[in-house]
N, C-alpha and C positions, 0 to 999 in steps of 0.2 A: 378609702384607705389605700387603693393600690394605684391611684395619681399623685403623682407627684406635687405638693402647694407652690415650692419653690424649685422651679426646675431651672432657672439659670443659674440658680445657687449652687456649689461642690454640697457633697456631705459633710466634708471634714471643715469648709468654711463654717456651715451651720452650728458642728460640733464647738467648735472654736466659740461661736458666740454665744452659744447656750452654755460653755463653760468661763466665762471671761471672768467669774468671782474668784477661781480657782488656776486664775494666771502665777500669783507666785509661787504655789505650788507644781504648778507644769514646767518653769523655769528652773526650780528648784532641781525636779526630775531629770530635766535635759540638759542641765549642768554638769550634774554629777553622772550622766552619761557619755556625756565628752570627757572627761574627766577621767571616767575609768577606761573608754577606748586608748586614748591617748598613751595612759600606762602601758595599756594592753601591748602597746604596740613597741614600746620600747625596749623589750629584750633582743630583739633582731639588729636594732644597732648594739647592744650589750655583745651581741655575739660578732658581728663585724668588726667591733674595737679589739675584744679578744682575742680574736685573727690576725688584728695588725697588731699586737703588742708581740704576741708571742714569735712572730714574723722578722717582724723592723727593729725588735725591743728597743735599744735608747731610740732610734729615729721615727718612732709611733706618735702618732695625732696627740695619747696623751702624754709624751714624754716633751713634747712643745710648752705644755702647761706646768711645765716643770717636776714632775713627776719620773727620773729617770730612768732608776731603777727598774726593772720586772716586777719582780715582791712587788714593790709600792702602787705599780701600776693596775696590778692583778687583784689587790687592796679595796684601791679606790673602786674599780668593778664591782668586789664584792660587796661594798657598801651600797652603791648605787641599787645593786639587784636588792639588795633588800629593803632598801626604802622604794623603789618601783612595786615591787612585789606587794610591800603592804598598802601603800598608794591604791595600787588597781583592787585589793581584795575590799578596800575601806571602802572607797565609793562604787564597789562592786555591790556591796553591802545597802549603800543608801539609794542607790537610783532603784535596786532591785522593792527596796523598802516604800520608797517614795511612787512610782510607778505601781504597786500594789494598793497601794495606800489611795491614791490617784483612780485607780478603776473601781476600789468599792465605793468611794466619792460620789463618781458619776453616776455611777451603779445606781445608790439611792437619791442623788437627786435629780435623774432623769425619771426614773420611777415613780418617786412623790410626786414628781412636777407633772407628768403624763397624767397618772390616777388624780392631782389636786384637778387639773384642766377637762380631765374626764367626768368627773362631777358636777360642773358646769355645763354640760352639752345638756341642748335640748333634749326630751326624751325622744322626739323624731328620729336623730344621730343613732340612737341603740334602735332602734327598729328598723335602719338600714344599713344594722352590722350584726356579728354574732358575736358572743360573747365568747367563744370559741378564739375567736380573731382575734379579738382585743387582750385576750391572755397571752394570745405568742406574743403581742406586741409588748405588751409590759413586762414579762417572762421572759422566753427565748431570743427575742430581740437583744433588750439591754444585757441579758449573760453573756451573747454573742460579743458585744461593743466591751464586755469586762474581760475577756478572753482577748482580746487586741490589745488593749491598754497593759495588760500583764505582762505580757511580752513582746507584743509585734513594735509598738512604737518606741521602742530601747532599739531593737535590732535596727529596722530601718535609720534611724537616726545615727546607729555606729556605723553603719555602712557608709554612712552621708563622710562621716568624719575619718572612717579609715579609708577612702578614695582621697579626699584630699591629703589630709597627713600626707600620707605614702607619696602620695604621686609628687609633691611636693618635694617632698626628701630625695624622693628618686633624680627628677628633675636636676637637683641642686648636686648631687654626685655623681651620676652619670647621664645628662641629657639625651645623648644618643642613643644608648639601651631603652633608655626609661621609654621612647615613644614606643617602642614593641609593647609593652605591657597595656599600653591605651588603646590601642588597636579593639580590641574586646569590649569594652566599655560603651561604645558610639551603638554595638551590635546587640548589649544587651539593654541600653537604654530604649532600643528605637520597640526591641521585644517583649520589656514591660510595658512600657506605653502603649503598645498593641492588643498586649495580651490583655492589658488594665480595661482599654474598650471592651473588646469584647465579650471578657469576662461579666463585668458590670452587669447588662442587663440580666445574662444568665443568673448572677446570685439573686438577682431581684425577684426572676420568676421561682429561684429555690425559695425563697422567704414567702412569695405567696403561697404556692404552696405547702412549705409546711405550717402555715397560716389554718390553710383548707382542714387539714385536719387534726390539729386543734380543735378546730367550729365541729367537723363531726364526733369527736372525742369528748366534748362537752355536751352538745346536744344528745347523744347517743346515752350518756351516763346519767343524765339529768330524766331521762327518759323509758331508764332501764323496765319502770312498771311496765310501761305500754310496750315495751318490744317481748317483754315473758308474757304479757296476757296474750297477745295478735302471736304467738310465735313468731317469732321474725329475726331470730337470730340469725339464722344461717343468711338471710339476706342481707341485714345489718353486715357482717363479717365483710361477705363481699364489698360491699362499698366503701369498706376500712379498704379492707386491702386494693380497691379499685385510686381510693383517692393516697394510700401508700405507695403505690404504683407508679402514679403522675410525678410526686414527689421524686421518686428512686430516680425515674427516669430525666427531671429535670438536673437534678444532682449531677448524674453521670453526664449528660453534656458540657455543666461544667466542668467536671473532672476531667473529662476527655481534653479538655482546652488547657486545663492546667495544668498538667501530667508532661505537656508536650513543652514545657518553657523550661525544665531544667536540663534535660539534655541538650538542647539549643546553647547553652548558656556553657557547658561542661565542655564540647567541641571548643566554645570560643577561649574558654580558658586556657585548655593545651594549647592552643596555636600559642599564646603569648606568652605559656610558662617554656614550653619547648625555644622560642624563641631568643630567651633571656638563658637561657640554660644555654641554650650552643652557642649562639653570638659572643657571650656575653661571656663566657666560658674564655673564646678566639682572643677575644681582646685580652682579657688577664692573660692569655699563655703569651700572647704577642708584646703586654707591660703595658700597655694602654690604660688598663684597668689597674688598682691596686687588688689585691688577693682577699682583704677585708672588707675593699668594699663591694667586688663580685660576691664574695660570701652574704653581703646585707641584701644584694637586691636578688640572690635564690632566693633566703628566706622571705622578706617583705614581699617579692612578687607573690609567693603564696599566700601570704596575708592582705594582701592586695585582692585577689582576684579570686581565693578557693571563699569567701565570702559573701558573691554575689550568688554561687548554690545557693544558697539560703532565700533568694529574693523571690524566688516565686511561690515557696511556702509562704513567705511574707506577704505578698501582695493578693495571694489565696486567702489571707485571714482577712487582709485590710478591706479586698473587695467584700468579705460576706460582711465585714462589721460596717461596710458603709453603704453596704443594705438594709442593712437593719439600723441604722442610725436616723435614714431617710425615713423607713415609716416608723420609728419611735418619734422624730422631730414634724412631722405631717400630723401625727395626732395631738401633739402640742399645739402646732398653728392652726388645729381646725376651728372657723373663727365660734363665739359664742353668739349665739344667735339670740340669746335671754340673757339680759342683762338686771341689776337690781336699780331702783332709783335711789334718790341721796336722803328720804324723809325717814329718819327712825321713826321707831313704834313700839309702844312695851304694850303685850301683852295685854298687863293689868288694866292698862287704858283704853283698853278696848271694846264697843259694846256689841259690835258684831252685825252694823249692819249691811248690807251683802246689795249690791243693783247689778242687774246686768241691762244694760241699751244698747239696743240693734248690734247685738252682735250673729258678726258672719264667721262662720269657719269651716273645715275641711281640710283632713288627713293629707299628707303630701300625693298626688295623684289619685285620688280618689274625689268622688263627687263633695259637693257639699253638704254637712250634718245640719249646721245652724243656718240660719237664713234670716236675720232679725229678730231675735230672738229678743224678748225681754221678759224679766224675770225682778221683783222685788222681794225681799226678807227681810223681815223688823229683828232690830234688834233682839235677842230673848228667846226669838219664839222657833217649834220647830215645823218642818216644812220638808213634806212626803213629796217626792219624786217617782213617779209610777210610768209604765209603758211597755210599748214592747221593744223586743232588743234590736239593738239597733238604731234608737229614736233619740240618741245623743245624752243619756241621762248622766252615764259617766265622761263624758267627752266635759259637760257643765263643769265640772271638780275639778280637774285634769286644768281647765283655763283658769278655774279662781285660783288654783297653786300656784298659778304660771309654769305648768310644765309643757305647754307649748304655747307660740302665740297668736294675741287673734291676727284675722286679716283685716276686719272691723269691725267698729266701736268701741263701746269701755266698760270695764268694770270695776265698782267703786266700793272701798271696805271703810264704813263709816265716812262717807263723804267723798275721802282721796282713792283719787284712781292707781289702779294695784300697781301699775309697773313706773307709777313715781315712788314707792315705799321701798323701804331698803326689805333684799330679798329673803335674806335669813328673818326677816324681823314678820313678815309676812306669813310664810313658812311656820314661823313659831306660834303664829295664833291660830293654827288651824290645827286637828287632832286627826288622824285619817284613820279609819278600821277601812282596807280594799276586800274587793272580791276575791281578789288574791294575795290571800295571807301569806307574807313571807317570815320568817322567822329565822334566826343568825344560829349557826352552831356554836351553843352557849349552855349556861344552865334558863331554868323557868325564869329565875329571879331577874338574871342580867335581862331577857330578854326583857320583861315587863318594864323594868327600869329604862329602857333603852333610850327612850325619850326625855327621861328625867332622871340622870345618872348621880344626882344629889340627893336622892330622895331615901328614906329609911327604911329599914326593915317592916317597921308597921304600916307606911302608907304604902309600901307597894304588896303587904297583903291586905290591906284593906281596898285597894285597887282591885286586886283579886276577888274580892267576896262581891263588890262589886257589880263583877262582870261575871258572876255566877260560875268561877273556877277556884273557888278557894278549895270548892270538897273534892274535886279528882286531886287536886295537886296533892292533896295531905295524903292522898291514896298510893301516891309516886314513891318508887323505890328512896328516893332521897329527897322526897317533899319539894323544894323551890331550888332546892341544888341539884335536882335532877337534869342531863344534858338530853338535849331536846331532837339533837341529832342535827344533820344539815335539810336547809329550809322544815326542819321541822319532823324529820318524817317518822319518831318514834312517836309520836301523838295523832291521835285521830284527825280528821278537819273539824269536828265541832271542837275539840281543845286549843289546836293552832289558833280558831278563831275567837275562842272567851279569852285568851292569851294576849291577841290582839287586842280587843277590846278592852282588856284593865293595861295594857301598855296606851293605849291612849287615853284610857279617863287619869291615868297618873299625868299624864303630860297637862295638864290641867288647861286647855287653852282652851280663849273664850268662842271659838266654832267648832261642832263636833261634827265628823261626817260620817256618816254610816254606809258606807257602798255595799248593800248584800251582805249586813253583819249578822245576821240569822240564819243566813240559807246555811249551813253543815249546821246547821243543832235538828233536836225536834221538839217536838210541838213544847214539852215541859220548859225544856230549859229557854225555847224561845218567851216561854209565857214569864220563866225568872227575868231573862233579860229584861223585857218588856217594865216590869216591876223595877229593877234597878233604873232606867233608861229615865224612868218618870223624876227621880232622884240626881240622878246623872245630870239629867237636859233641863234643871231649874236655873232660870237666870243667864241661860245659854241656848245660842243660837245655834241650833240643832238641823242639819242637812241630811234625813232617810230615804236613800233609794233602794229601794226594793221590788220584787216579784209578786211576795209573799204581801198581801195587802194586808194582814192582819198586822204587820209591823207599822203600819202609818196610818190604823184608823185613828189613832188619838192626837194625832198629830193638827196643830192651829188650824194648817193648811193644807189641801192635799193638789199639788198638778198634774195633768196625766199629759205627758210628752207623746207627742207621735209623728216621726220623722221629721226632728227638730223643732217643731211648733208645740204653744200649749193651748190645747183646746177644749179641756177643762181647767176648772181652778175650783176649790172650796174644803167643804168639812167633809170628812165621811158622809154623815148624815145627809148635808143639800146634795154632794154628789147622787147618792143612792138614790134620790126624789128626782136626780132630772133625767133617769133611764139614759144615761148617753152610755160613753166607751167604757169608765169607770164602773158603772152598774152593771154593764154586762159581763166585766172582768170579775168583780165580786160574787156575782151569781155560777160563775164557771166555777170559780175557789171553792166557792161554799156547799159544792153539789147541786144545785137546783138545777143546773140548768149543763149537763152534760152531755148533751146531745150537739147544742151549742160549740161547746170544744172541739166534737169529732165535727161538724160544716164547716168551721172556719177553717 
């Protein structure tokens, strides 16, 4: 995340093309931001004209236009200021409206678009990030980029247009003055563009940093059991404040650099306003000058030039939003490494059966789990995964989801191979109970339904009875409307996991997987499950890995994995007849042979 994908690309080039749906709308914005500058800027000739009427009276600029009279002239002013006035307040009104309107825009569809693409990353991608991270980026980041858009790119843009305007005007009334006022301009341009490098990389290490602690702020919260049981608060604390530290400290180098471009810029101004003030002054007393239009270019040189103060608050915002626009737009372009193929697949037509051939694989940096591995499952039937940890049992599920992909061979769901099937569709025939139960901050009901959000009030308590949770639930303060907390945590681990398990026997799909859907119960409710499970897994191709070997005696078939290889295969029964790994793992369960557990 904190490389750049496209480093010869600007930010704001990027920004541009990620918003190009949203082009008549940006036009729209910076229409009516010219638009209202432009106003903005026409009372300083209203006051210049004014000076020469009341001066010159019949021989004034507007008394040329036929306007002779004083009154009349003084009229027509008065008309003009009012129609400018409301001119500048109208599209004061809409760029301010449109420009607002423009950053909650982007706002959520850089958001949706980030989190839609974030969905897609292999699970590899989240296991070399934190989720910590990934929140400032879809967070803090994009508020940051709403926070520019609200106001920074109005300002910038009237500056663009009150340099020109003015200078223009100036030019055309008094060329020889007007160059004084430009003088400044060459000295602030060359100190934003300066300051702009600079700056740059500085906000970038502020956004990683406060990146860093986000990830500890999340990890630390999500962790809060373990830091009260270990006490370790006081150490925790520290590292907050070690990684708030890093943060302050990167902040204030930028600061230090930012701090230092307004007063640069305020020097340069007096030179030009002083300038135009006594020059400019000499030549009106000398007649050079008319008296209205020295009076236009005091005022307009301030409007001219006390404007650029502004720029380095401005390019302050701009640098930090297109820091955080680079890694909101970096995690968009991170490429998808799993893709879906073009073949649908319903469900309903599915019989479930599962091959795997020679397949190889292995964690990014780490050795290899599988090594040729092959594996067959009939249609219908279910089939016990056994071993010790470590031996690849859940890594197997993990590849038939396609949540990562192999290095080689294939693996075939009814014949066609998985990663020509379309992905959702794939996805959809499988049912997952994991090791790790997660459950959504919700009620009981949503959660169960989670997978099948069409489903009724009866089937997702008959789901429930199911998976041997319908009697705690009716025990719950509010029965199935009970809120279950975040990942769960007002319920025990055997209720998260009967929860789990009637949320995927409702998803009705024709492979069931059980990853350790027994380990938090005990022995009882494992023995209900067990009894549902027989009901459950008819006419369904059933995937049990377990510890607990009593979960997979009944099972068609039982394998027993040991560092990716199978080097059993069969029934409970022939297992236990042929004394290998199996039988000795049974006989540890079972008590006989507890002597055994403490040698190995």
């Amino acid at each position: 995340m904190s490389s750049r994908i496209h480093p010869h690309k600007s930010a704001l080039r990027r920004l541009l093309i990620s918003l190009q749906n949203y082009r008549a709308l940006i036009l729209a914005a910076t229409t009516c931001s010219v638009l209202n500058k432009i106003f903005d800027l026409a009372p300083p000739v209203l006051i210049g004209l004014s000076v020469d009427v009341v001066v010159r009276e019949q021989t004034s600029w507007l008394a040329s236009l036929g306007f002779r009279s004083v009154p009349s002239q003084l009229g027509i002013l008065a008309l003009l200021s009012f129609f400018i006035w409301s001119a500048e307040s109208f599209f004061e009104y809409l760029y301010s409206y449109l420009w607002r309107n423009l950053a909650q825009t982007t706002q959520h569809t850089l958001r949706v678009k980030a989190y839609g693409h974030l969905q897609k990353l292999e699970m590899a991608f989240f296991e070399g990030d934190s989720t910590g991270r990934l929140m400032s980026v879809l967070n803090d980041d994009i508020n940051q980029l709403e926070r520019f858009l609200d106001h920074g790119a109005n300002q910038i843009l009237q500056l663009i247009i009150t340099v020109f305007v003015i200078g223009g005007a100036m030019a055309i009334t008094a060329p020889g003055v007007a160059i004084l006022a430009f003088i400044p301009i060459p000295i602030v341009l060359w100190g934003s563009i300066s300051f702009q490098r600079k700056l740059a990389p500085r906000y970038r290490d502020v956004r990683e940093r406060a990146g860093d602690i986000a990830a500890r702020l999340s990890n630390n919260l999500g962790g809060m059991l373990t830091i009260k049981s270990f006490a370790t608060e006081s150490w925790e604390l520290e590292r907050i404040k070690e990684d708030s530290q890093a943060y302050r400290r990167s902040n204030r180098k930028a600061i230090k650099l930012s701090a230092a471009f307004i007063p640069l810029i305020r020097f340069a101004i007096l030179f030009a306003f002083l300038a135009i003030l006594l020059i400019g002054g000499l030549k009106t007393w000398e007649g050079e000058i008319a008296i209205g239009t020295y009076s236009f270019l005091v005022f307009i040189t301030q409007r001219l030039l006390w404007p650029l103060t502004t720029l380095g608050h401005t390019l302050d915002e701009y640098q930090r939003s297109m820091a955080s626009v680079n890694r909101v737009l970096d995690l968009i372009d991170t490429p998808i490494t799993i893709s879906g193929g073009l073949k649908p697949i319903k469900p309903n037509d599915v019989t479930g059966k599962v091959e795997f051939k020679n397949i190889d694989f292995n964690y990014k940096e780490r050795d290899p789990i599988l090594n040729k591995f092959n594996l067959n499952i009939a249609a219908g039937k279910t089939i016990g995964i056994v071993g010790p940890t470590g031996s690849g049992k859940s890594t197997i599920i993990k590849l038939l989801l396609r949540l990562y992909e192999l290095k080689s061979g294939e693996i075939k769901l009814d014949g066609n191979k998985i990663d020509s099937i379309n992905l959702k569709d794939l996805r959809r025939c499988i049912a997952l109970v994991s090791q790790d139960v997660y459950l959504f901050h919700g009620t009981v009901e949503e959660n169960i339904a989670y997978g099948n959000q069409q489903a009724t009030k009866d089937q997702i308590q008959n789901a429930a009875k199911l998976a041997e949770a319908s009697e705690f639930i009716e025990n719950l303060p509010f029965k199935y409307q009970t809120l279950v907390g975040e990942r769960g945590q007002k319920l025990s681990g055997g209720q998260r996991q009967r929860i789990a398990l009637a949320r995927a026997i409702l998803k009705n799909a024709p492979i069931l997987i059980l990853d350790e859907a027994t380990a938090a119960v005990d022995n009882e409710t494992e023995a209900a499950i067990q009894r549902s499970l027989l009901k459950i897994t008819k006419n369904r191709t059933t995937i049990v890995i377990a510890h607990r070997l009593s979960t997979v005696r009944h099972a068609d078939e039982i394998v027993v994995l040991v560092k990716g290889k199978i080097v059993e295969s069969g029934t409970h029964e022939i297992l236990l007849k042929q004394n290998g790994a199996y039988s000795d793992l049974w006989k540890v369960q079972a008590g006989l042979q507890a002597s055994l557990l403490l040698n190995k």
